[in-house]
N, C-alpha and C positions, 0 to 999 in steps of 0.2 A: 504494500500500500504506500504511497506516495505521503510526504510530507502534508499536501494539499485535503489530504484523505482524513491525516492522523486530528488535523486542525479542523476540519467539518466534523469531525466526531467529539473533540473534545466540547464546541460551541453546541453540539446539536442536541449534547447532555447536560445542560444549565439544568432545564429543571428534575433528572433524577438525583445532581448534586442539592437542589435545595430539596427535594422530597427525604433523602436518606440524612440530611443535616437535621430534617424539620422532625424526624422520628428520633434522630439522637441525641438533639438539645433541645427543641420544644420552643425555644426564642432565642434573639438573636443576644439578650445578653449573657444567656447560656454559653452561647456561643465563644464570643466574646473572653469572660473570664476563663472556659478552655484553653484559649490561646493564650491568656496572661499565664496562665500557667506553663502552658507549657515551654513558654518565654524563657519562665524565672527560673533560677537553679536549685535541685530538689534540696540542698541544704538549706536555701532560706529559706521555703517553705517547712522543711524540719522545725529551725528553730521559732517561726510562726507558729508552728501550731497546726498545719496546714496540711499536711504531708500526704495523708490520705486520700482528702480533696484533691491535691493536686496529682495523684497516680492516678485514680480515674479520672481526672479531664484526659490525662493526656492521653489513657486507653481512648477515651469516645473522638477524640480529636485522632489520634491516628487512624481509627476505625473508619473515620469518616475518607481520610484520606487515600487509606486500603481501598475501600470499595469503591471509592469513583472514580480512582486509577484502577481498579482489575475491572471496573464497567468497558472502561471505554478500551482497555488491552485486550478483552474478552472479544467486544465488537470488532475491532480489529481486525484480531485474527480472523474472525469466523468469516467477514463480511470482503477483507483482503483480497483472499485467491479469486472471490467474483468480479470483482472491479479491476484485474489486475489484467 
């Protein structure tokens, strides 16, 4: 699949990235404070207090990132060899 291919795939999947975000954070400052976390470094949120909070943002925040990079890798592939 061509570059042109990989990049209509990624634009053509906005909304299964906001549907698979909207199931795993529920609002956008869910959202938000996952990525502040996963920013910050696990020792400052250690001596916060925090530590907990901050290993699950950054499970649901990689998660989110996993699946909408293996969405559009999945499509890819499968959809590749016909366009090709």
């Amino acid at each position: 699949m061509s570059t042109v291919g990989w990049i209509i795939l990624v634009v053509a999947n906005i909304p299964l990235y906001w549907l698979v975000g909207w199931i795993l954070f529920r609002d956008w400052e869910n959202f938000w404070d996952c990525l502040k976390f996963w920013l910050t470094p696990d020792i400052i949120s250690l001596f916060r207090g925090e530590w907990i909070e901050d290993q699950w943002a950054q499970v649901k925040l990689s998660l989110w990132l996993v699946l909408c990079a293996g969405a559009v890798i999945a499509e890819g592939l499968v959809l590749g060899p016909r366009f090709s």
